[in-house]
N, C-alpha and C positions, 0 to 999 in steps of 0.2 A: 505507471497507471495510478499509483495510489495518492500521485496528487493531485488527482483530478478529481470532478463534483460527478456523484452517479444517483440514478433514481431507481426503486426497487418498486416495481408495480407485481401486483398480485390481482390476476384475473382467473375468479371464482366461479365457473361456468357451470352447465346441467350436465356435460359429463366428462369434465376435468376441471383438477384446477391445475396453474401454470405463472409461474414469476418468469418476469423480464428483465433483466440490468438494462438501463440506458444510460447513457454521457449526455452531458450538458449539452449536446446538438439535438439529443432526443435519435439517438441513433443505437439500436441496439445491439451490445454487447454478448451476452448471453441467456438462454430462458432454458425453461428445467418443463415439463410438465408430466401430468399423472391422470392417467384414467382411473374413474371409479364405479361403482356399481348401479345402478340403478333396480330400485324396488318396488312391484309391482304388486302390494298384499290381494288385492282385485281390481277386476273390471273396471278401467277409468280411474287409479287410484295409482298413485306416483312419490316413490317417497325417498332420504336419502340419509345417509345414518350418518348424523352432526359429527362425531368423532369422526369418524374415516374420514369426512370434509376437510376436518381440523389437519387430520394427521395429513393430509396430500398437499396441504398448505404449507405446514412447519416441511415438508419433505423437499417439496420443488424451490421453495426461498432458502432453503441451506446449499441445496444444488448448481442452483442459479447462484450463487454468491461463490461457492467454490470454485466453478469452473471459471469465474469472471475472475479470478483472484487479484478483487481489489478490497484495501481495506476494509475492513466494518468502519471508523470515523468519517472516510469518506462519502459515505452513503447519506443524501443530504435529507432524502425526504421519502417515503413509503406511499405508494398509491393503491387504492385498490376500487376493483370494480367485481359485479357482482349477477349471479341472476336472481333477477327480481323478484318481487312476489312470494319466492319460497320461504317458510315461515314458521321458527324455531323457537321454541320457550322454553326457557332454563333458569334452574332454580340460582336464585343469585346470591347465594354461600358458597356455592361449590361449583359455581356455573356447569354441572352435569344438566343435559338436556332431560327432560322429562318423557317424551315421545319424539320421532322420527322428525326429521326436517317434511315435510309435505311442500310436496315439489310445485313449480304455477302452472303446470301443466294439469293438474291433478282436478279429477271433476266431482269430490265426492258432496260436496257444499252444492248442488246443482240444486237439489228442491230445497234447500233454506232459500238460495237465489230467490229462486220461483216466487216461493211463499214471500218473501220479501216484495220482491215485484208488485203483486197482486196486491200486498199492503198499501200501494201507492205513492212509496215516498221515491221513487226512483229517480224523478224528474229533479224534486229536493238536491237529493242527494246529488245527482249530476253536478246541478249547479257548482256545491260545494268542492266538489272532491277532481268532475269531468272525466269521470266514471261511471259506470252501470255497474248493474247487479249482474256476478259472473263467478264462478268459482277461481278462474283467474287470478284475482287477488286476493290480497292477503288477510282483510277481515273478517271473513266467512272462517277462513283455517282456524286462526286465534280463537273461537269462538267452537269450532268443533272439538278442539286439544282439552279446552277448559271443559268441556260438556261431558267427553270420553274419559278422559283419563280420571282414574279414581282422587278424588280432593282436590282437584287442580282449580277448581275455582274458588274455593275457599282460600287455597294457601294463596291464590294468585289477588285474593280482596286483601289477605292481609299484609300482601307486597314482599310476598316472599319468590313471589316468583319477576323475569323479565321477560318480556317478547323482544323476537327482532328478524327483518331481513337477514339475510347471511351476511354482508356487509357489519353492521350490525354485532352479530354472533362472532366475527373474526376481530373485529375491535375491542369487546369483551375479551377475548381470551389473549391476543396481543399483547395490550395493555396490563394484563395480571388482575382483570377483574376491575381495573379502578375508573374504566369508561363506558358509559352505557350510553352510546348516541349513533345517530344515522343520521345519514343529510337528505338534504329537502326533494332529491328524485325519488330516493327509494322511498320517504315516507308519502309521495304523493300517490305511488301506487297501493295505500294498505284499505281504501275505503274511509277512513277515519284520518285524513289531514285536510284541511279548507285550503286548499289551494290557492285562495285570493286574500287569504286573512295570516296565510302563513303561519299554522298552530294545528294543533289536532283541539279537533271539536269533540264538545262535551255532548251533543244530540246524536251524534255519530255513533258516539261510545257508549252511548244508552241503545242506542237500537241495534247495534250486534252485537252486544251484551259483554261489551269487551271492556274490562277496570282501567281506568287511565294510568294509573300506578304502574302498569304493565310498562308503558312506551315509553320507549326513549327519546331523551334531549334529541333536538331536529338542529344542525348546522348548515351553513354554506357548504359548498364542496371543497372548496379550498381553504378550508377553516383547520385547526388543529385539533384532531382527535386524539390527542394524547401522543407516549413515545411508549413503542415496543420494549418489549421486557429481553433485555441483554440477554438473558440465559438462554431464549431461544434459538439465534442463531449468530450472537456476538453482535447484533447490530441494536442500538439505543436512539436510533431516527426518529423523527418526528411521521405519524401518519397523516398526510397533510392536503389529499386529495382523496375524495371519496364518489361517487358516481354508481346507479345501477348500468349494467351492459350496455342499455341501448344509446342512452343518456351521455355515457362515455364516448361510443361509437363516432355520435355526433360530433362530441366535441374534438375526438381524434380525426375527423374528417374535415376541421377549420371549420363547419357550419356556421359560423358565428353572425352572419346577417340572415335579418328576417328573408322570406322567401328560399333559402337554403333547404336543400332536402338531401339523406343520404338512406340507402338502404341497406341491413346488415342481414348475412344467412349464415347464420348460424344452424342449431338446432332448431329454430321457427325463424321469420323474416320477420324483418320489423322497421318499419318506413317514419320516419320521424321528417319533419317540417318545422323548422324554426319562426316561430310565428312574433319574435319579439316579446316586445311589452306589451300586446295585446293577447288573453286568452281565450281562441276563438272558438267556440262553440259549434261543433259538426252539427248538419242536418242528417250524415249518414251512418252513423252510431261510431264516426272514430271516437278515439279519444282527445281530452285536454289532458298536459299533462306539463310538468317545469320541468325544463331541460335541461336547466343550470342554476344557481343561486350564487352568485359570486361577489364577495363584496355586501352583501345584503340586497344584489339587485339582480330579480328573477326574469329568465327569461323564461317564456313559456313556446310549450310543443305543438305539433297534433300529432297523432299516431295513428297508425295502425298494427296489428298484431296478428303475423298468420303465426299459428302453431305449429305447424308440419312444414318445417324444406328442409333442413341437412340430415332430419331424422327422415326424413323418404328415403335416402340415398345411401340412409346407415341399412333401412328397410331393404333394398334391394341386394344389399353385400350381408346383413348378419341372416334376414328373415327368408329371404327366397336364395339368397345363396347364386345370383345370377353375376356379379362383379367380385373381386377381391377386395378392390380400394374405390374410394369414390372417382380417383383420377382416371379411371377405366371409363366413366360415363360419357366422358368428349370422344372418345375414338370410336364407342358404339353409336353416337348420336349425330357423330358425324358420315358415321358410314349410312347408315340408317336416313338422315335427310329428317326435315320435318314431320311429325305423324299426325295426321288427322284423322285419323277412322278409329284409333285405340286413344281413350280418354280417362287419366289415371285424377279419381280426387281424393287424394289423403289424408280425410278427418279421421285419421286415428284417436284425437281425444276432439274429436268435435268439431265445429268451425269458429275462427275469431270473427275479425273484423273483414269486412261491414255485417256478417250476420248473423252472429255472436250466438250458435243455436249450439251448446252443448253436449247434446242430445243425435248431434249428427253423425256418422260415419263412415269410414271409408270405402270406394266403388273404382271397379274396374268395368268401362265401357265398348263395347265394340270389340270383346274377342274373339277371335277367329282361330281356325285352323294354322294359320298361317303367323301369326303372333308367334313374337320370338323375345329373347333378351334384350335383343337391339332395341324394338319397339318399347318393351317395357319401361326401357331406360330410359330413352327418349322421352317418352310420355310422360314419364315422373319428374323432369327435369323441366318440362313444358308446365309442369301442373304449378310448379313454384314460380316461375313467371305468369300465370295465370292469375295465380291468386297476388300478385305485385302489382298486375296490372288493373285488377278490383281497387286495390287502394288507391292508388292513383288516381283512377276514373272518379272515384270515391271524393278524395282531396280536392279536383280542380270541382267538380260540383261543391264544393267547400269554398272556392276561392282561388285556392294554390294554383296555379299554374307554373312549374318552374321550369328552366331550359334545361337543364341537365340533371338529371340524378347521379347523384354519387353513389359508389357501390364499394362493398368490401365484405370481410368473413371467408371464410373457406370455398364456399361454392362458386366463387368470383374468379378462382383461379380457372375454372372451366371457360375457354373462349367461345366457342360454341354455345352454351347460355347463355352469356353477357350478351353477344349478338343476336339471340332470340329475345329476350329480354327488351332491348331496346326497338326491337322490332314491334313487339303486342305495345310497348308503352309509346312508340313513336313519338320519343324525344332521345339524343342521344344518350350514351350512358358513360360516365367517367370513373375509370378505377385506379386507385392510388397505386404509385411502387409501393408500399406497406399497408398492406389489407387485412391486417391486421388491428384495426382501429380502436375497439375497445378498450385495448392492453395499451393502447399508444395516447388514447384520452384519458385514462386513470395516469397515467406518469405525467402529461401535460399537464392535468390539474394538481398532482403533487408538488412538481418544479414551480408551477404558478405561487399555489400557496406558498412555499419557503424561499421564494425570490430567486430561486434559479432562472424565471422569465419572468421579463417585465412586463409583460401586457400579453392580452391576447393575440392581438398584432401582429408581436414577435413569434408566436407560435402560423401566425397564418402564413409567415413567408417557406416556415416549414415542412407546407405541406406539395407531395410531388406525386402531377401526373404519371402514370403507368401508360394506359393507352384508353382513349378515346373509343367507344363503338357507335358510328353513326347508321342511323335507320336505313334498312336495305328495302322491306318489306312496306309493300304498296298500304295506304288505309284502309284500303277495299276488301285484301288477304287478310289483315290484322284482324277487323271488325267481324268477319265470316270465321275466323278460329273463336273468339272472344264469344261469338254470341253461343255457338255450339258446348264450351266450358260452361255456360251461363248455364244453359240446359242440363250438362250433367248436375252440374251445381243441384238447383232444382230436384234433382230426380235423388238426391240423398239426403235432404233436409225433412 
């Protein structure tokens, strides 16, 4: 084995992280992964302690490298992929964090948002960034750490300090302190990049009071972030692929033509649409967003962003104690059948997109005596195809209409979903044998970068069906669950 080419991708999630080996087919070898804590100081307030990040990182890419027991030389190229948004500042002498990672889940930026809003420049800023005003991202947090933490904006005017995605935060310490950069997905999510001008704007950074000094160099994704520091875990690679989660997702799904769409469930869902070289401006509050920078040539997204799906389903095995594992949800949901009289909507931190109301919270409908685990589960499982199917309906009033959605992330393994899924969105759904896409698009853009693949191309012949779900369910059934969701919707906002 050790004279073969391998790629070491490091996917840095909201609650693990986890290294992949793959071979020059992009088939992988072995992966290590680690749960971590999640911090909740209050109400709406989500946050995650940068060291334990670091340490779950150096722990699963030593793991993953041992068990694969292939050289360190031959390890051609390092990828990593990330969750977005979340948003770290560290002093850059000693790259120690200053405060908490604050996670993009986290709502506690909701009335600067507001107050921001009401200022009126939100339209502005769209334009620029194809964004709103949301605690979501990442400029409002920067902008909290410097306000909170004692002298943090002083040290941070005299450029003592650095911001960064986690992305970002792991390339800083990787590299031994000697690179401060992120590429142009994750910076397009912070509120302060110009998405069409390709640069962090200086009117951005005056109005969320954030020092440009802070931010890091913005690269391609397949650009060279520097080489890891030997002592970590014997490997001296190049980091050569960089991507936020969703951004990845896409590109691990071969999305690579305009009109392409894939949907990943993670800890939130996230519906991306490959819009090309045009960046298309939602009437329905998605997002614009660059999906890729490759080469120096961006393609751009749209998106959407629910918060709540594989966290419903952690919610019904940690928080009510009704499941074990999430794999228990198909056999209760299949026994169970469709539920329409119990209506589960899980704004635990609020609602994303299309209706981006913060402020919202989670409702259980139509309990009865007779409401059981089954139902529950059911419901919860329904609620995430609910909210898929928002976006969707969302996008083709946007334009998009595409024939098939790709699908992947853990809650993809459930057949039972997929096929209700494709049902509310009546179009089929396609799921890859490796659904694991984000970890599979951080390593495709690493290999890209360091010439392990020539082209996109060669990554598209790559990629392989799993199984097809074609629509069972009438439009007339869909449209009548659809509009009843619409209502609970409503009745929690």
């Amino acid at each position: 084995m050790s004279n073969e080419t391998f790629i070491l991708a490091i996917d840095q999630g909201t609650t693990s992280s986890r290294a992949v080996i793959y071979d020059d087919s992009l088939v992988p070898i072995t992966s290590a992964q680690q749960e971590f804590a999640q911090i909740y100081p209050h109400s709406g307030w989500v946050e995650h302690d940068p060291e334990v990040i670091w340490a779950t990182v150096v722990a699963v890419c030593r793991d993953a490298i041992e068990q694969a027991n292939v050289a360190p030389a031959s390890i051609a190229a390092i990828g990593i992929t990330n969750q977005r948004e979340t948003t770290v500042v560290w002093d850059r002498a000693t790259g120690k964090p200053i405060y908490n990672a604050i996670v993009w889940q986290d709502r506690r930026t909701a009335d600067r948002c507001d107050a921001l809003r009401e200022g009126g420049s939100e339209s502005a800023v769209a334009a620029k960034t194809g964004l709103r005003f949301d605690p979501y991202f990442s400029g409002t947090k920067i902008a909290w750490i410097l306000d909170e933490v004692p002298g943090a904006r002083a040290r941070a005017e005299r450029g003592e300090l650095a911001f960064g995605t986690i992305d970002a935060f792991l390339i800083d310490r990787l590299t031994g302190h000697r690179v401060h950069a992120t590429d142009a997905t994750n910076a397009s999510r912070t509120l302060l990049y110009d998405i069409h001008a390709g640069a962090w704007d200086a009117e951005l950074a005056e109005l969320l009071q954030v020092p440009q000094n802070l931010l890091p160099d913005v690269r391609d994704c397949d650009a060279s972030f520097g080489n890891v520091d030997a002592s970590l875990f014997g490997v001296n690679a190049p980091i050569h692929g960089v991507a936020g989660d969703q951004q990845a997702a896409l590109f691990g799904q071969a999305c690579f033509d305009p009109g392409m769409i894939k949907s990943t469930y993670g800890t939130g869902c996230f519906v991306i649409a490959n819009t090309g070289s045009s960046a298309l401006a939602s009437k329905n509050q998605l997002l614009t967003t660059i999906a890729s920078r490759i080469d120096g040539e961006v393609t751009y997204g749209l998106e959407g962003s629910i918060f709540v799906a594989g966290s419903a389903i952690q919610w019904l095995r940690d928080g009510l104690a009704i499941i074990e594992s999430a794999a228990d949800t198909e056999a209760l949901a299949v026994e169970s059948g469709v539920v329409d009289d119990v209506i589960v909507v899980p704004a635990f931190t609020g609602l994303g997109a299309p209706y981006w109301d913060p402020q919202a919270r989670g409702a259980i409908f139509g309990l009865t005596r007779d409401t059981d685990r089954r139902t529950l589960a059911t419901a919860t499982l329904q609620s995430v195809a609910y909210q898929t199917c928002d976006l969707m309906r969302a996008m083709a009033d946007d334009g998009i209409t595409p024939k098939t959605l790709r699908v992947d992330g853990g809650m993809v393994a459930n057949n039972w979903y997929c096929q209700f899924l494709a049902d509310m969105i009546q179009i089929p759904v396609q799921r890859p044998s490796n659904v694991e896409s984000t970890v599979l698009g951080a390593a495709a853009l690493a290999g890209l970068g360091a010439g392990v693949f020539e082209s996109r191309r060669a990554l598209q012949s790559r990629w392989e069906l799993d199984r097809v779900f074609d629509v069972a369910m009438s439009p007339k059934q869909s449209e009548s669950r659809y509009r009843r969701w619409q209502e609970a919707v409503r009745r929690v906002r």
